[in-house]
Legacy VTK file of the C-alpha trace (Angstrom):
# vtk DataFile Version 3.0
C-alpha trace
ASCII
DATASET POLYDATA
POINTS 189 float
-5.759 10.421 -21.520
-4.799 8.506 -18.237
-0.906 8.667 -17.254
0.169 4.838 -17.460
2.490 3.531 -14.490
4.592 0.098 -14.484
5.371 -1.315 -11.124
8.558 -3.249 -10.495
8.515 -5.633 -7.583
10.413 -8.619 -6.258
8.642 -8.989 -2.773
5.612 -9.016 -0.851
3.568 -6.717 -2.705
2.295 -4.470 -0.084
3.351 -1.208 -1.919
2.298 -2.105 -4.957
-1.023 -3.264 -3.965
-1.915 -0.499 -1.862
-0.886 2.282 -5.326
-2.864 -0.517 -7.337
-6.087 -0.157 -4.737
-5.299 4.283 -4.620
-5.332 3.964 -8.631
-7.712 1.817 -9.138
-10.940 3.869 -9.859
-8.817 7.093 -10.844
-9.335 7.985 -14.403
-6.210 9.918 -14.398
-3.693 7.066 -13.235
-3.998 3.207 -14.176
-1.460 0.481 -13.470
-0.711 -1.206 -16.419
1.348 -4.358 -15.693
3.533 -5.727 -12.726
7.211 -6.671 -13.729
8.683 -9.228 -11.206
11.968 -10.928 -10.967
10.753 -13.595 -8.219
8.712 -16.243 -9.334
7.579 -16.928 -5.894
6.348 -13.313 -4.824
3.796 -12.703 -3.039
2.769 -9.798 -5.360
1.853 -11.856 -8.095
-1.638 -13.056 -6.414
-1.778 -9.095 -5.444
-2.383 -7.954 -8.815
-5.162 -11.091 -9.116
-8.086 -8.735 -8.226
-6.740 -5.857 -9.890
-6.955 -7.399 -13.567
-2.945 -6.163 -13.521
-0.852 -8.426 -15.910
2.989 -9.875 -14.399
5.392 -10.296 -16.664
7.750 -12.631 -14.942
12.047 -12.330 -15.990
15.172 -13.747 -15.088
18.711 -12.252 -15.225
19.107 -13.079 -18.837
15.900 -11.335 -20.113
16.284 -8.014 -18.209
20.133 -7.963 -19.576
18.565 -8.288 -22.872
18.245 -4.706 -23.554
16.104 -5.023 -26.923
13.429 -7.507 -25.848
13.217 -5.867 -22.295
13.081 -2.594 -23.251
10.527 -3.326 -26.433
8.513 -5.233 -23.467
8.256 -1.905 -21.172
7.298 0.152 -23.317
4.239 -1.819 -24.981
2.980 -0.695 -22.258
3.454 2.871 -22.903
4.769 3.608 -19.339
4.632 7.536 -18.110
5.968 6.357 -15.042
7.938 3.244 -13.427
7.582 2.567 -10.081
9.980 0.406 -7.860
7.777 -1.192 -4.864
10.456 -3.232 -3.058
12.402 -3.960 -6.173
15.848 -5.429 -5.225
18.065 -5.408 -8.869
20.071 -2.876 -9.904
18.402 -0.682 -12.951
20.420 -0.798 -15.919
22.117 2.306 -17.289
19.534 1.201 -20.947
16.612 1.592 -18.904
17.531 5.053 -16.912
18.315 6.507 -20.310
15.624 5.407 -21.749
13.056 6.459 -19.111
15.088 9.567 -17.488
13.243 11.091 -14.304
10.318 8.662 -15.308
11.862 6.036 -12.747
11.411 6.136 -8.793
11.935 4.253 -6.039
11.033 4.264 -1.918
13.829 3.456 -0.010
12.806 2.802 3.626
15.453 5.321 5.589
16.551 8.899 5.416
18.843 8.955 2.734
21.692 9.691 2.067
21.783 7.483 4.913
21.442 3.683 5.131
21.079 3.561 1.150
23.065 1.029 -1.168
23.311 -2.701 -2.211
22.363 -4.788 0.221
20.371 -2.100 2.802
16.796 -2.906 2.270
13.953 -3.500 4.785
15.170 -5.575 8.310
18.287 -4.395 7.300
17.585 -0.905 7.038
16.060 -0.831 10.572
18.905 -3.115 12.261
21.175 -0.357 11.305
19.056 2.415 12.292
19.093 0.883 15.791
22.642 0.259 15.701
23.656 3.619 14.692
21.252 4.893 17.781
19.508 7.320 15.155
16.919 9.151 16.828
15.023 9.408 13.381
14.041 7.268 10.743
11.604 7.804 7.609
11.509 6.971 4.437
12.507 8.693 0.806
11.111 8.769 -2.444
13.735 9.207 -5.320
14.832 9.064 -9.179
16.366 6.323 -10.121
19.881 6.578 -11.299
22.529 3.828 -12.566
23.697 3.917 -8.823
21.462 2.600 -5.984
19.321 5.305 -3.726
21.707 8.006 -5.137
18.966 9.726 -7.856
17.473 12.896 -6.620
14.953 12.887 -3.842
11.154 13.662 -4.718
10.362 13.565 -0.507
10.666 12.220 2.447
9.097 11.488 5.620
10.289 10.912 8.788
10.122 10.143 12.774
11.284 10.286 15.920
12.719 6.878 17.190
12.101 5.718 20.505
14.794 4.040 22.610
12.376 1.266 22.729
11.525 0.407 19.199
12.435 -3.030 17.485
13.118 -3.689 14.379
9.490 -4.406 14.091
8.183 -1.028 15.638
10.477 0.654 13.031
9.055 -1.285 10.266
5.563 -1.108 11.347
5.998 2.712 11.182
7.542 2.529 7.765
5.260 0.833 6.227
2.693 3.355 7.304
4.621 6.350 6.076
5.241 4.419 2.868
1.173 3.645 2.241
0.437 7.328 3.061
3.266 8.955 1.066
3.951 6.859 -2.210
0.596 6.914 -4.153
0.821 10.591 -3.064
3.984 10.968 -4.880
3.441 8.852 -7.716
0.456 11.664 -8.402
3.045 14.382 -8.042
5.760 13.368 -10.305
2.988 12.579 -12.844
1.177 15.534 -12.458
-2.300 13.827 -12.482
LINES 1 190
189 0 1 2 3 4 5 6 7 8 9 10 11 12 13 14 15 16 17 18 19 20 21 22 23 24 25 26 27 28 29 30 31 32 33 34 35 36 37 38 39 40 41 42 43 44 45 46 47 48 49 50 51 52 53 54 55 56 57 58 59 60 61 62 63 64 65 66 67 68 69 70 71 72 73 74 75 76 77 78 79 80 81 82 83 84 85 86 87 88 89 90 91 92 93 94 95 96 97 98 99 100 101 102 103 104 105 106 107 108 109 110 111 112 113 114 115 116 117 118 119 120 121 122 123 124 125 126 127 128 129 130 131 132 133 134 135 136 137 138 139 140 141 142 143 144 145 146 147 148 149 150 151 152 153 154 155 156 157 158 159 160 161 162 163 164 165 166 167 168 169 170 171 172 173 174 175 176 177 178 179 180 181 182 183 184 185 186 187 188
């Protein structure tokens, strides 16, 4: 019996497309459906080729514990995956999923985590703080953002030359590499 994962995204879609393009012919691990909170994400025509279904909300529906939750879990989700999801998960959800929620945060943390510290924002601080390393980690999700225990990280040396770009660039790499990898480890599959 495959292990089914829900993806939670609010972006660009390049995480979740890449796990949906690592899953896709795996008999252990299929991507059953793409929540998304932006109606203009570019992760919605991601999931096109994939046959994944989006279930689009607002504010309202994913504070609407009983019809959100009852949602999720017609799906039957072993696993829920944030791929550059921006909200805040509800303390309904992490109890009612516990350790079956992660996330990739795009620094080291405990550094650089909380609201508002997410992609450019990440790096700009990075390069402020003159950190000479930078990675990424893979975590449980708690009630508190990038606080839940880490699953792994990755990380590398930063050169006194890289951009916000560079650092980004090599993010995204790590992040491609690393999170499909992870997904298969928490699941066991």
């Amino acid at each position: 019996m495959p292990k089914h994962v829900i993806i939670f995204a609010s972006g660009t879609g390049s995480n979740a497309e890449n796990i949906c393009k690592v899953f896709e012919h795996n008999p252990n691990i299929q991507v059953k459906a793409l929540f998304c909170n932006n109606p203009n994400a570019g992760v919605i025509n991601k999931m096109k080729p994939f046959g994944v279904p989006v279930y689009l909300f607002n504010k309202a529906d994913f504070e609407n514990e009983a019809s959100f939750l009852e949602q999720i879990q017609s799906y039957e989700p072993d696993l829920i995956v944030l791929a550059g999801f921006l909200w805040l998960i509800p303390a309904y959800l992490v109890n009612a999923f516990p350790r079956k929620i992660i996330n990739i945060h795009p620094a080291l943390l405990p550094k650089f985590g909380g609201k508002g510290m997410y992609g450019h924002h990440v790096h700009h601080a990075v390069i402020e703080a003159k950190e000479k390393e930078h990675g990424i980690t893979i975590h449980f999700v708690t009630e508190k953002y990038d606080e839940g225990p880490p699953i792994f990280q990755a990380r590398f040396d930063v050169q006194d030359t890289d951009t916000e770009a560079d650092l980004a660039r090599k993010i995204s790499k790590l992040e491609m590499q690393y999170f499909p990898e992870a997904i298969r480890r928490v699941l066991g599959a």
